[in-house]
VMD Tcl script that builds the backbone (N, CA, C; Angstrom):
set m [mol new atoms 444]
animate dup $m
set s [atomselect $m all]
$s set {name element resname resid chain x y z} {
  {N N UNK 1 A -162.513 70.165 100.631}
  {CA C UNK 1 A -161.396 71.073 100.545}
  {C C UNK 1 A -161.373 71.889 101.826}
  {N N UNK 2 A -159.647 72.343 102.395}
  {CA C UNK 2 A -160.473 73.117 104.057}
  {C C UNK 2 A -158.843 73.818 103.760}
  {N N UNK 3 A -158.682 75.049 104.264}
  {CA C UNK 3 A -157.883 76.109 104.212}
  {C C UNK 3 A -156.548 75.689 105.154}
  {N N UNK 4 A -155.647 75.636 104.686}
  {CA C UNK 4 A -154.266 75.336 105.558}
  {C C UNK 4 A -153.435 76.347 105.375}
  {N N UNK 5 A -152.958 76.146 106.569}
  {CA C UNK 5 A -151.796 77.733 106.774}
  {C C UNK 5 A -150.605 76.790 106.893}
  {N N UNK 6 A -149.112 77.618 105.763}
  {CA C UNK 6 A -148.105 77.273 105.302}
  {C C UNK 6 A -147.629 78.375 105.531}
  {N N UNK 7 A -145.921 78.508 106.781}
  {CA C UNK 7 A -144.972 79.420 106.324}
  {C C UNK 7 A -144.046 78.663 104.967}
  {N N UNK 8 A -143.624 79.123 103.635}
  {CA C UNK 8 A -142.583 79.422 102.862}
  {C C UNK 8 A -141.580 80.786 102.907}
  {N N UNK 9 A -140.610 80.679 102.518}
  {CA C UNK 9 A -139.787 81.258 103.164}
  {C C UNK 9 A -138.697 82.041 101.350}
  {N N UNK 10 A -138.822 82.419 101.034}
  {CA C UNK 10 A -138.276 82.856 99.706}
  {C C UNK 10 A -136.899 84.044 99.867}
  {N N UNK 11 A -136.440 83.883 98.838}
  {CA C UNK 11 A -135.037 84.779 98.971}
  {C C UNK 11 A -135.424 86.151 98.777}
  {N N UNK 12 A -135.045 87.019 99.261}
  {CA C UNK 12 A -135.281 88.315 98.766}
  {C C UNK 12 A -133.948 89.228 98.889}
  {N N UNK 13 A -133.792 90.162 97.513}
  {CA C UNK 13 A -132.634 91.057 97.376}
  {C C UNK 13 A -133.017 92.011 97.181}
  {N N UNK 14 A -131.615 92.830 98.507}
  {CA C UNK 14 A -132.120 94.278 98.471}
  {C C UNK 14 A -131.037 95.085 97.932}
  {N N UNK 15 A -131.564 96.385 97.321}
  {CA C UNK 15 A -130.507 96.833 96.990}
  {C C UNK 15 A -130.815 98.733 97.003}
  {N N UNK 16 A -130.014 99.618 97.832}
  {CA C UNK 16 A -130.839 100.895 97.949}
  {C C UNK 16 A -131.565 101.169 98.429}
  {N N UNK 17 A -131.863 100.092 99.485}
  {CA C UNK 17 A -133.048 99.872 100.671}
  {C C UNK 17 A -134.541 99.644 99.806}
  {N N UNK 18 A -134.064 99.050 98.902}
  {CA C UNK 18 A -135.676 98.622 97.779}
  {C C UNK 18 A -135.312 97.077 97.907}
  {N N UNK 19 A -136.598 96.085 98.525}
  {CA C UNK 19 A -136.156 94.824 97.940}
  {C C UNK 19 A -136.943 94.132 96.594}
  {N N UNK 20 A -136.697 93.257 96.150}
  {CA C UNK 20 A -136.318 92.491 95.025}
  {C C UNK 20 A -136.936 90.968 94.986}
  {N N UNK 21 A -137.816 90.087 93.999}
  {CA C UNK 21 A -137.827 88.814 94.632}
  {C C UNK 21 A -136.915 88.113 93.490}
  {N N UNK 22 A -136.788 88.568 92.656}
  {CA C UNK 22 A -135.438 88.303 91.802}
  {C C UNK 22 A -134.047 89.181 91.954}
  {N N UNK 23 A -133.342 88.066 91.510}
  {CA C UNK 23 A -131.235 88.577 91.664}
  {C C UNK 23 A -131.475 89.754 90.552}
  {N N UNK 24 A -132.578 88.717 89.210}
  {CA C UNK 24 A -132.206 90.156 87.879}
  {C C UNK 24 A -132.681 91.366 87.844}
  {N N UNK 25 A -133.763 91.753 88.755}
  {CA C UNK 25 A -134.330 92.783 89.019}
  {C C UNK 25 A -133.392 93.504 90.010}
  {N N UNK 26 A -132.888 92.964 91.084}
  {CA C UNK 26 A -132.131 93.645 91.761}
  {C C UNK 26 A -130.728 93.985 91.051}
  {N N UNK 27 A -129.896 92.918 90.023}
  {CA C UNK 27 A -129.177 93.495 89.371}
  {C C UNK 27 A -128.697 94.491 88.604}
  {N N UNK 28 A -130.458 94.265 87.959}
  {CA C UNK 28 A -130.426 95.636 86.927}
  {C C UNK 28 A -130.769 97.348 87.926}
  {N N UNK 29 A -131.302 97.280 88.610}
  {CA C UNK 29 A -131.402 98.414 89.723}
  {C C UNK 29 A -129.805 98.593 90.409}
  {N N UNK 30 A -129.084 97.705 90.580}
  {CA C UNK 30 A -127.811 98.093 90.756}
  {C C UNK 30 A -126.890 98.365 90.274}
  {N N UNK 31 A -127.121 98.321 88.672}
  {CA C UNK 31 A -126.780 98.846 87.424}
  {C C UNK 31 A -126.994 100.164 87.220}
  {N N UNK 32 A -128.488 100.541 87.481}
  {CA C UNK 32 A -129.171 101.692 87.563}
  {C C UNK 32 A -128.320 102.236 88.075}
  {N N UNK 33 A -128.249 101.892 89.662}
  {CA C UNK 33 A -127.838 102.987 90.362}
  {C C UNK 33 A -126.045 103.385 90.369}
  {N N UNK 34 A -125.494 101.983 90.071}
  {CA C UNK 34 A -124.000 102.315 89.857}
  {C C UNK 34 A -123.394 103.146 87.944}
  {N N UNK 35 A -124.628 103.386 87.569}
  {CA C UNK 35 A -124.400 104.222 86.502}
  {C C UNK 35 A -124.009 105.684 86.420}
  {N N UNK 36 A -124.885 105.815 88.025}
  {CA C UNK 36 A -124.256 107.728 88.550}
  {C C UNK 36 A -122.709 107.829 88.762}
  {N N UNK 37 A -122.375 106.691 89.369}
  {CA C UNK 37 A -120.742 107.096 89.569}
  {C C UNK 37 A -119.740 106.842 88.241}
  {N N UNK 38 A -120.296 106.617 87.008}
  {CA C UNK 38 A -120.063 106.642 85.560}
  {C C UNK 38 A -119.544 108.383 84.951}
  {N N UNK 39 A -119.805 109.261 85.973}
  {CA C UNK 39 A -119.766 110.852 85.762}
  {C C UNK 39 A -118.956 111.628 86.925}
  {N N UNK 40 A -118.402 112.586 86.412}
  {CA C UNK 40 A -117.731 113.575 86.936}
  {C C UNK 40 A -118.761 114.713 86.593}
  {N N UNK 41 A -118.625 115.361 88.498}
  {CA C UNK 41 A -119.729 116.299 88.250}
  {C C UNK 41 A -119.592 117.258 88.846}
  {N N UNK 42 A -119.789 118.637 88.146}
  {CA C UNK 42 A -119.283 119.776 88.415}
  {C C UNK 42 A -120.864 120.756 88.925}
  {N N UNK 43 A -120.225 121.737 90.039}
  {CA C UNK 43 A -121.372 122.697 90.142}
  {C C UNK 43 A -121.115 123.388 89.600}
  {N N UNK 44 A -122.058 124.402 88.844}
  {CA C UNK 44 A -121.723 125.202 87.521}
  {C C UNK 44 A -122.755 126.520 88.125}
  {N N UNK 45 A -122.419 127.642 88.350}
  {CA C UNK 45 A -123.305 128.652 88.983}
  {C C UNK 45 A -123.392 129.944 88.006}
  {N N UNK 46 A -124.686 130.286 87.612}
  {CA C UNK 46 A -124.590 131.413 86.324}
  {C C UNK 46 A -125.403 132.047 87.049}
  {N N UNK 47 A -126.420 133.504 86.042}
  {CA C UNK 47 A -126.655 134.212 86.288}
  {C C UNK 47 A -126.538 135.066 87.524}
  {N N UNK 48 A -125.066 135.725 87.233}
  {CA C UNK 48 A -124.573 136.725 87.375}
  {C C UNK 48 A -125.404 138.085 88.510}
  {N N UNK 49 A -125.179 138.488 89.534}
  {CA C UNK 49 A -125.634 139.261 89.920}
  {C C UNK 49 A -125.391 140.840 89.680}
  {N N UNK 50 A -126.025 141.342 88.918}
  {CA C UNK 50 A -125.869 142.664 88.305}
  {C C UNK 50 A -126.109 143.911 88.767}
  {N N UNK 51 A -126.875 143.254 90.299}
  {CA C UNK 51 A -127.787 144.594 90.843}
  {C C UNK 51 A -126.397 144.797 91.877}
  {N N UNK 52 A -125.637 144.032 92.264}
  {CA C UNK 52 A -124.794 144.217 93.964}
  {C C UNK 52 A -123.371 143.694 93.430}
  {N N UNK 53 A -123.864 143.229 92.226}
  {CA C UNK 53 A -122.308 142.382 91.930}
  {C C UNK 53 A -121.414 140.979 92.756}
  {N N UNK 54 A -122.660 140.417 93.964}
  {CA C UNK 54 A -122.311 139.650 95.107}
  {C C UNK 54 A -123.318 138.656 93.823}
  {N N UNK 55 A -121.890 137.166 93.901}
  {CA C UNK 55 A -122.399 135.851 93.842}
  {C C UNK 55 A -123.477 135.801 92.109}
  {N N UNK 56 A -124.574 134.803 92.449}
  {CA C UNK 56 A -124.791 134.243 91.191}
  {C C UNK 56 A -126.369 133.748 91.407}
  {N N UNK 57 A -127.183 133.747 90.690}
  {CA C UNK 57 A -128.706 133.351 91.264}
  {C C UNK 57 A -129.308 131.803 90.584}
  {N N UNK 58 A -128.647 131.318 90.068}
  {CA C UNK 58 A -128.884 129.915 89.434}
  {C C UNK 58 A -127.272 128.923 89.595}
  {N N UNK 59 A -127.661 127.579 90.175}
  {CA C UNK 59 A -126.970 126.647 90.376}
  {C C UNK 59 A -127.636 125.678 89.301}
  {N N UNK 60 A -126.573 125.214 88.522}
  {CA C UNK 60 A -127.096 123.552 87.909}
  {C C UNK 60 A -125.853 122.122 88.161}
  {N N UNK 61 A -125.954 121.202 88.312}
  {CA C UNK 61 A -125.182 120.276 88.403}
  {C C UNK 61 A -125.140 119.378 86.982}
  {N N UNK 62 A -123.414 119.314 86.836}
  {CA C UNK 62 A -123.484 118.701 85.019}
  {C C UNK 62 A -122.693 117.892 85.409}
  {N N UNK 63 A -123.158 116.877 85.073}
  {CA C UNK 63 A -122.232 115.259 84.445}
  {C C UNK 63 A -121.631 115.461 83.277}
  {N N UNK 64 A -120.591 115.097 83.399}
  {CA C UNK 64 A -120.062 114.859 82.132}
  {C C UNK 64 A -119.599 112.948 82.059}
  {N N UNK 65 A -120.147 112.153 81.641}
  {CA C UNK 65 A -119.867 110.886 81.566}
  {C C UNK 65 A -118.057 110.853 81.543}
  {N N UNK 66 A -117.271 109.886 82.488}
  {CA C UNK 66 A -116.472 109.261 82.219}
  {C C UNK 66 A -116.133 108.065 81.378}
  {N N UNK 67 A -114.966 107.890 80.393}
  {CA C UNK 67 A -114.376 106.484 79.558}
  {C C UNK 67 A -114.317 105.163 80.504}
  {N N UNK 68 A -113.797 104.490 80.248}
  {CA C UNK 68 A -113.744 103.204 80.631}
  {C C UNK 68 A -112.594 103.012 81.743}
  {N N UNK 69 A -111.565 104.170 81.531}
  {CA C UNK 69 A -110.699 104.187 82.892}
  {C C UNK 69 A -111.022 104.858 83.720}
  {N N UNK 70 A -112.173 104.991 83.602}
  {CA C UNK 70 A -112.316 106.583 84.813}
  {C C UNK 70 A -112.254 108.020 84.396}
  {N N UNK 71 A -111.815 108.539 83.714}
  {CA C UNK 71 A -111.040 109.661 83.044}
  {C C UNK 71 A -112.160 110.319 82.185}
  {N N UNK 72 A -112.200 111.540 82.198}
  {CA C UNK 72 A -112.882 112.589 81.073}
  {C C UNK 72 A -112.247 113.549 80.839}
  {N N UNK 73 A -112.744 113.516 79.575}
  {CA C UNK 73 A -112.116 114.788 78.408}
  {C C UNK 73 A -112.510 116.110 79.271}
  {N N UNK 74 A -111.317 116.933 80.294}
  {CA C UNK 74 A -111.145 118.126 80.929}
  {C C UNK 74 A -111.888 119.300 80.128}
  {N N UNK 75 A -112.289 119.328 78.704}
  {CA C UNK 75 A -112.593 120.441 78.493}
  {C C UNK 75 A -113.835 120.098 77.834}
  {N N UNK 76 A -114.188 119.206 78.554}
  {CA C UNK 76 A -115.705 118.540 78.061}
  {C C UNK 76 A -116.712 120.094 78.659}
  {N N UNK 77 A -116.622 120.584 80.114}
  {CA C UNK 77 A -116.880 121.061 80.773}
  {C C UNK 77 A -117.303 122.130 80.379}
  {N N UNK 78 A -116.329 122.932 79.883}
  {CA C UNK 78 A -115.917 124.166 79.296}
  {C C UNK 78 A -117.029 124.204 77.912}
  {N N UNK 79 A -117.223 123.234 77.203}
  {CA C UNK 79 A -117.901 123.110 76.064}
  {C C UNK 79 A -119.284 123.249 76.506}
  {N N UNK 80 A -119.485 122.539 77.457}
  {CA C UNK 80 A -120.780 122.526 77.777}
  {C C UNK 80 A -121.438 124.013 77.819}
  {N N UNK 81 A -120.215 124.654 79.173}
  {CA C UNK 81 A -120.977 125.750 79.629}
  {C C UNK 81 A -120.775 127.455 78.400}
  {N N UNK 82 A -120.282 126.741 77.422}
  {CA C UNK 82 A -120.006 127.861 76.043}
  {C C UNK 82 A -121.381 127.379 75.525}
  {N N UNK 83 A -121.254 126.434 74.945}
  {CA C UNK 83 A -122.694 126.156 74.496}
  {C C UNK 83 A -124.165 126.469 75.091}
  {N N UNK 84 A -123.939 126.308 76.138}
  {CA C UNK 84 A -125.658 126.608 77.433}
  {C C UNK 84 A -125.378 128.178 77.176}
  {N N UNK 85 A -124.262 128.648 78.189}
  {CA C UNK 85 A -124.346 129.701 78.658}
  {C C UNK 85 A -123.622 131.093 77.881}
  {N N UNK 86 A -122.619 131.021 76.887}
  {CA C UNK 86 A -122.054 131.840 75.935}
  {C C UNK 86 A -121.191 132.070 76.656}
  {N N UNK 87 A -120.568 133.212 76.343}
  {CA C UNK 87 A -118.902 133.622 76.216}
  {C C UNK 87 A -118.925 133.478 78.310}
  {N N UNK 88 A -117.729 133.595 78.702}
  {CA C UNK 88 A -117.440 133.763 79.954}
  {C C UNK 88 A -117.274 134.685 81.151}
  {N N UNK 89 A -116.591 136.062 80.225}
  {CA C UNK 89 A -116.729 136.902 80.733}
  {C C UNK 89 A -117.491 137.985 80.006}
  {N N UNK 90 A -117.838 139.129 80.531}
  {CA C UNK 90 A -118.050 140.190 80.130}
  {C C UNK 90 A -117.840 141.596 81.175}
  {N N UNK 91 A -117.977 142.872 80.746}
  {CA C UNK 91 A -117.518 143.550 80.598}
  {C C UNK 91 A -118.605 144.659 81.903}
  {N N UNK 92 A -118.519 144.797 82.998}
  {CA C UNK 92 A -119.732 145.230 84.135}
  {C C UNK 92 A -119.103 146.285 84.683}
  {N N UNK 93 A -119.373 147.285 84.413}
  {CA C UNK 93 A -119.388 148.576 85.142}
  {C C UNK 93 A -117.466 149.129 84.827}
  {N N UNK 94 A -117.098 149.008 83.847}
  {CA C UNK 94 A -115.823 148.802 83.640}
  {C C UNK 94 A -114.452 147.691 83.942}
  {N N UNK 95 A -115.443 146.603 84.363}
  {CA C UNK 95 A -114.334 145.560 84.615}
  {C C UNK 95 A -114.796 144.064 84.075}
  {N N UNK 96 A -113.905 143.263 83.977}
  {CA C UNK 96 A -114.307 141.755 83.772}
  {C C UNK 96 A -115.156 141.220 84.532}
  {N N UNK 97 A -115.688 140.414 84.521}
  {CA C UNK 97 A -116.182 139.484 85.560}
  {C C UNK 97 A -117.218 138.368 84.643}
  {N N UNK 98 A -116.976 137.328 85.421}
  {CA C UNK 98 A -117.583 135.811 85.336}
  {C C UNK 98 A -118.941 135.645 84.991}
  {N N UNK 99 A -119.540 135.620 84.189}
  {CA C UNK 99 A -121.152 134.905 83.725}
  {C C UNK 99 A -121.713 134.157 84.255}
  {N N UNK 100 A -120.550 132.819 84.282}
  {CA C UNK 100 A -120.732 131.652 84.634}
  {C C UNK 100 A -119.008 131.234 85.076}
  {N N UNK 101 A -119.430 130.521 86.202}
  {CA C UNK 101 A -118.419 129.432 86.688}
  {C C UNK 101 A -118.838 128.251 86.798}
  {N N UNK 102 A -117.624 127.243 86.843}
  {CA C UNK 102 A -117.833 126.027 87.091}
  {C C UNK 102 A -117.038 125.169 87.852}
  {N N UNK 103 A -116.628 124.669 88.697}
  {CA C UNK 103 A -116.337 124.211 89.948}
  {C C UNK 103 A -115.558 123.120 89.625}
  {N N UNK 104 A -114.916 121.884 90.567}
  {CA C UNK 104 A -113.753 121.244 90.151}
  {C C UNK 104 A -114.998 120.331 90.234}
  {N N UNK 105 A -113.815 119.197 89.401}
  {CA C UNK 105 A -114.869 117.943 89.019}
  {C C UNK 105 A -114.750 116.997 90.317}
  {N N UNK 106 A -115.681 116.357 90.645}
  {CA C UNK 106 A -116.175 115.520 92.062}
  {C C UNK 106 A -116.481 114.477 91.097}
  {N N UNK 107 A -115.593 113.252 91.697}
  {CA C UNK 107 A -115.662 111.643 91.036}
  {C C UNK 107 A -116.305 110.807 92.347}
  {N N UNK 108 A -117.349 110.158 92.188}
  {CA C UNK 108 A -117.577 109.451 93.470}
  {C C UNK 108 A -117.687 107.718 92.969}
  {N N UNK 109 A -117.303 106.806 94.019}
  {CA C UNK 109 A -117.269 105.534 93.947}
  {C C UNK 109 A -118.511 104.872 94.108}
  {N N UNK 110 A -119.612 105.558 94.691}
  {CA C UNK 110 A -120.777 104.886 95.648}
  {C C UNK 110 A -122.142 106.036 94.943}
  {N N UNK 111 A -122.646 105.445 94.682}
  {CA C UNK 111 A -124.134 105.975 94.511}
  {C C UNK 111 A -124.355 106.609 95.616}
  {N N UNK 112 A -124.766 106.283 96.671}
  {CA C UNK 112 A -125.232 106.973 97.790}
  {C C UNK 112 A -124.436 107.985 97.849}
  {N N UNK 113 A -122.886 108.350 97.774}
  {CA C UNK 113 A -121.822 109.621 97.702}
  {C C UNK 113 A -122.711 110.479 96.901}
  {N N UNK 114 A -123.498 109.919 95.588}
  {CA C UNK 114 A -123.593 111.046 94.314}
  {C C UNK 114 A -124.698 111.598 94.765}
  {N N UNK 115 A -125.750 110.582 95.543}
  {CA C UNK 115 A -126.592 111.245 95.778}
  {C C UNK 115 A -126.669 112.190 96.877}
  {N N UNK 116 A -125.865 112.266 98.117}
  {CA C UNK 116 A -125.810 112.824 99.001}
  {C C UNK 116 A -125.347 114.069 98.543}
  {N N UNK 117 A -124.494 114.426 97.569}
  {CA C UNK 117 A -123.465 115.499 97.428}
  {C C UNK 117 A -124.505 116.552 96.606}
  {N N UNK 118 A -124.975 115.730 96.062}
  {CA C UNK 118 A -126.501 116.320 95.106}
  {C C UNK 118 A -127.048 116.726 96.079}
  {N N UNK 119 A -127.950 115.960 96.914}
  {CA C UNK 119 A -128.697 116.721 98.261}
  {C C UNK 119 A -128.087 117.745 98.757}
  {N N UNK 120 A -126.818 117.477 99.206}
  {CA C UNK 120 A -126.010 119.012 99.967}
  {C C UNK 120 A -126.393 120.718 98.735}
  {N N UNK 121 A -125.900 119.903 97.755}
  {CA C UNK 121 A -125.855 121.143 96.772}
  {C C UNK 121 A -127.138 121.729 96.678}
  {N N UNK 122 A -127.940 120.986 96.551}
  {CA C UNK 122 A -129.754 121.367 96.434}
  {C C UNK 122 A -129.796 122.000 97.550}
  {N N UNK 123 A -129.541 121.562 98.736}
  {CA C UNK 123 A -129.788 122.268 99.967}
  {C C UNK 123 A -129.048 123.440 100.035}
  {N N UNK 124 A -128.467 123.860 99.890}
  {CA C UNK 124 A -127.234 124.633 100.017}
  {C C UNK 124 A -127.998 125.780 99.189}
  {N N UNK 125 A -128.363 125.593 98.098}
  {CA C UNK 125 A -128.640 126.562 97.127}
  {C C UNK 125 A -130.201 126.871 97.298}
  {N N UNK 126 A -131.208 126.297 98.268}
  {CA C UNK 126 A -132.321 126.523 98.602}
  {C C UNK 126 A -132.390 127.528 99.974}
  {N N UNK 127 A -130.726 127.034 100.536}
  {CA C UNK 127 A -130.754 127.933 102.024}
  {C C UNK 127 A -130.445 129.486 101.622}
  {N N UNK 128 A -130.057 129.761 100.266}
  {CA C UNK 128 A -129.267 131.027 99.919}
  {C C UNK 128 A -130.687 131.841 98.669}
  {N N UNK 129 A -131.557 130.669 98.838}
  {CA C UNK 129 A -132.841 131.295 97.942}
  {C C UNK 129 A -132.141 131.360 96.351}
  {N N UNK 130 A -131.053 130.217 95.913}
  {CA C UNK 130 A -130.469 130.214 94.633}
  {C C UNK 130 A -131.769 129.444 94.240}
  {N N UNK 131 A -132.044 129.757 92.837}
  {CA C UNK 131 A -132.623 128.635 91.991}
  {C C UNK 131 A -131.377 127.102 91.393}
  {N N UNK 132 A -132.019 126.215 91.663}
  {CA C UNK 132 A -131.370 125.007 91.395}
  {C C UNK 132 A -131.528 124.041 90.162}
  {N N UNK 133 A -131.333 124.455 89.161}
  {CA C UNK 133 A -131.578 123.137 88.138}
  {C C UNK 133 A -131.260 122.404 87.778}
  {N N UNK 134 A -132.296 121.611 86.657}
  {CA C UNK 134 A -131.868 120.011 86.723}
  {C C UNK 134 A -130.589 120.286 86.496}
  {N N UNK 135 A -130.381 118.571 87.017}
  {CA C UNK 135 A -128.966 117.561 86.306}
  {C C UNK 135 A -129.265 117.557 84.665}
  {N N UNK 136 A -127.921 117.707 84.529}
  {CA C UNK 136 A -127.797 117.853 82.718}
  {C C UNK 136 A -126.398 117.135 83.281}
  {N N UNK 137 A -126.867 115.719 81.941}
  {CA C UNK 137 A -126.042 114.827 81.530}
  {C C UNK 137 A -125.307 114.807 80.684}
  {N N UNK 138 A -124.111 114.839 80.929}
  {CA C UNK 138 A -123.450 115.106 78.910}
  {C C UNK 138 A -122.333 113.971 78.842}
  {N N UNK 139 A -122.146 113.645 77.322}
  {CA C UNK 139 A -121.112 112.664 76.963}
  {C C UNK 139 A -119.739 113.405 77.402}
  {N N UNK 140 A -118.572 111.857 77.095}
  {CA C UNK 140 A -117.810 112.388 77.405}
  {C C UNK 140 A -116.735 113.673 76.732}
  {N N UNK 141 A -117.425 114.235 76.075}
  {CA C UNK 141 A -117.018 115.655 75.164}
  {C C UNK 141 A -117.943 116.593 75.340}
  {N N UNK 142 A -119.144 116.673 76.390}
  {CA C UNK 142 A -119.525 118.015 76.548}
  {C C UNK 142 A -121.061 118.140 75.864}
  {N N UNK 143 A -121.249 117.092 75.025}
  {CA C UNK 143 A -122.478 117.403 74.568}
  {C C UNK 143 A -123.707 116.873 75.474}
  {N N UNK 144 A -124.650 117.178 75.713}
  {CA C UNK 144 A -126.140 116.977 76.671}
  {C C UNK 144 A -126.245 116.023 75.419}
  {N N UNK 145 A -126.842 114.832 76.880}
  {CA C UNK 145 A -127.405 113.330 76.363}
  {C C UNK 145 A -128.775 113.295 76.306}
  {N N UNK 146 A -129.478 112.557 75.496}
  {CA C UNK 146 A -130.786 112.688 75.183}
  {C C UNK 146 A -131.297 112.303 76.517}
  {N N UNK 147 A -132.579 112.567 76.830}
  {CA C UNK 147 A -132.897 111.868 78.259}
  {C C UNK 147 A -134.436 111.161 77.865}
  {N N UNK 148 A -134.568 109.951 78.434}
  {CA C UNK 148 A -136.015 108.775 77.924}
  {C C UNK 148 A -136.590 109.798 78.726}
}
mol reanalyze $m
mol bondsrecalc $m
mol representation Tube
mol addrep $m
């Protein structure tokens, strides 16, 4: 018996700059990843600054899953942030003002879009010393999805 050297030459798929030596492994990772653009996603900024009345000290980013045309229930949003965060306004030093806001909905086509826009926001809210929390996923009516 004596040792021989063989180039073979095999297919490989990449996908997300990860490669793959199977199509189904790379399929299902491109499943994975085209599941983010499945959501409309809003920046949602609470706790309220009470000491200066300037801005808000917590950022979170919420999905709300889109239907099958693209489209979500508009007051999915609104549900969410009643439920997390309670009523909207209240009542500070004799005037109204905001608890919580929540921002227009951002639809992206491309994974890499969702993730970049995520990075900006994280960054953005680390340059201003905001606290940033998780992504909270919700159906398309507002309710938070279980997470594995």
């Amino acid at each position: 018996m004596e040792i021989t050297e063989t180039e073979k030459t095999i297919p490989v798929y990449t996908v997300g700059g990860r490669d793959f030596a199977s199509k189904a492994d790379a399929e299902a990772e491109l499943a994975r990843l085209m599941e983010s653009t499945r959501y409309a996603y809003y920046l949602v900024r609470t706790g309220f600054d009470q000491a200066e009345g300037r801005g808000y000290f917590h950022e979170r980013v919420v999905g709300i899953r889109r239907d099958q045309h693209g489209s979500h229930e508009s007051g999915a949003i609104l549900t969410y942030c009643l439920a997390t965060f309670g009523k909207p306004i209240m009542e500070w030093y004799g005037r109204p003002v905001s608890v919580w806001q929540a921002g227009t909905a951002h639809i992206f086509d491309e994974p890499d879009a969702v993730a970049a826009w995520f990075r900006d926001a994280k960054a953005h809210a680390q340059q201003w010393r905001i606290r940033f929390d998780d992504l909270a996923l919700c159906d398309g009516f507002g309710v938070p999805e279980a997470t594995g």
